[in-house]
C-alpha positions, 0 to 999 in steps of 0.5 A, spaced: 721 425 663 720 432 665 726 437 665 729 440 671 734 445 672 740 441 672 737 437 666 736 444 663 743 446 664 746 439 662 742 439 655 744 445 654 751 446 655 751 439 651 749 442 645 753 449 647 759 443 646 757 440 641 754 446 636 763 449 638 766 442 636 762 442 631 763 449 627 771 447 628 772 442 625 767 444 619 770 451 618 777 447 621 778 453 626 781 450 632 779 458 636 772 456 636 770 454 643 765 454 648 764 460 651 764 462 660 757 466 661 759 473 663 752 475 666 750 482 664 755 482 659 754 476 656 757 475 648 754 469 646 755 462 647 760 460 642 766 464 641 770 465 635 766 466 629 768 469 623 766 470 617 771 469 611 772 476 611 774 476 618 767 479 621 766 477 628 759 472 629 756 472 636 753 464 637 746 463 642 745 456 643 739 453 645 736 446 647 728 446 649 722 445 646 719 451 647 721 457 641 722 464 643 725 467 637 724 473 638 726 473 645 732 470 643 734 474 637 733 480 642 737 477 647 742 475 640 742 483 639 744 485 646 750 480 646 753 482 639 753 489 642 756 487 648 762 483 644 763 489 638 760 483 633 757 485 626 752 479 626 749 475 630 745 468 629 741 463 634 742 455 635 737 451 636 736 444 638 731 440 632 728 435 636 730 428 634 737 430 632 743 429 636 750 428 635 751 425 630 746 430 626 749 436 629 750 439 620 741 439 621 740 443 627 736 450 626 739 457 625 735 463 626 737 470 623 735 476 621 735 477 613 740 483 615 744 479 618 744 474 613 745 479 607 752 480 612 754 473 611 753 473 605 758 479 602 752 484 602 751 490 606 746 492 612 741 497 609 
């Protein structure tokens, strides 16, 4: 079936819906939720993150075949400076796992931003 621009915005608010329902009920933090686009000022599509100590994570959550990293890492970046976020990660769909397997679903990020997360500093 190919992918049109309805089927497109469905798959991925979905995904978006199910990567925030899932990060709430793992971190159990009933403010993680979905976010509404802000256009140019967009600050990701997951809010509610934060780190154990309270550092603010910005979540870009993608569903399609087609990999961009770095474009959506640059994407990423421009949404931590519009959300005053430290770090900055990006969801991404693993084709063949749905809801039921969303723990198995890809993270990208930076080895600084990961260095972050884990209690280290930003070099």
């Amino acid at each position: 079936m190919t992918r049109n621009r309805a089927s497109a915005k469905s798959a991925g608010t979905w995904m978006e819906t199910q990567t925030a329902n899932f990060l709430a009920a793992s971190l159990g933090d009933d403010r993680i939720e979905r976010r509404t686009k802000n256009g140019s000022k967009d600050r990701g599509d997951i809010g509610g993150v934060r780190t154990r100590d309270g550092v603010r994570v910005v979540v870009e959550v993608k569903n399609t075949s087609k990999l961009d990293l770095g474009g959506w890492m640059n994407e990423v970046n421009q949404e931590c400076q519009n959300d005053g976020a430290l770090i900055g990660v990006v969801v991404h769909k693993r084709r063949g796992k749905g809801e039921k397997q969303m723990g198995e679903q890809y993270v990208t990020m930076t080895l600084d931003d990961l260095a972050l997360l884990l209690g280290g500093r930003r070099l």
